[in-house]
C-alpha positions, 0 to 999 in steps of 0.5 A: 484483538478487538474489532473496532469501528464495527457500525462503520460502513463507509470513511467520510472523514479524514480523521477516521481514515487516519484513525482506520489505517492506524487500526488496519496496521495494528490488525495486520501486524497482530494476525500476521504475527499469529499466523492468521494470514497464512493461509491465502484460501483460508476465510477467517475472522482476520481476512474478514476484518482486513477486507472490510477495513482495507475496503473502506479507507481504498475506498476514501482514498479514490474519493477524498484523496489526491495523489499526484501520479507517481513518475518513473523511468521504464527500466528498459529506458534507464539502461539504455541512457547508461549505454549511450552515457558510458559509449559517449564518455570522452576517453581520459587522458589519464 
């Protein structure tokens, strides 16, 4: 597969973010399908690649890009609202 976006050094832009990721992806789906990722210790033309792609758009990411917080129930807490739930269910005549 073909490097692209080699004098690249850093994404200010959102339409090469966009165009970045859609190239990271294509990477990624191409070495791992060829088994270049295998190997985590392995250092190769591919993890390279990855690294500093991946690198760039995280970096864009932090500066450009607002995500809202992501919100979840602990776990711990979810099983402890089913117990109350189910021990405090009224009894059915049935």
């Amino acid at each position: 597969m073909k490097i692209q976006f080699e004098k690249l050094m850093e994404i200010s832009a959102l339409e090469t973010y966009d165009a970045a990721m859609k190239y990271l992806n294509e990477w990624v789906d191409y070495a791992t399908k060829n088994g270049y990722f295998e190997d985590t210790n392995v250092e190769n033309d591919y993890t390279r690649e990855f690294s500093r792609i991946a690198g760039m758009c995280a970096d864009y990411e932090n500066i450009y890009l607002k995500f809202k917080n992501i919100k979840f129930k602990n776990p711990l807490l979810v099983t402890i609202e089913k117990e109350a739930q189910e021990e405090f269910k009224p009894a059915s005549d049935g």
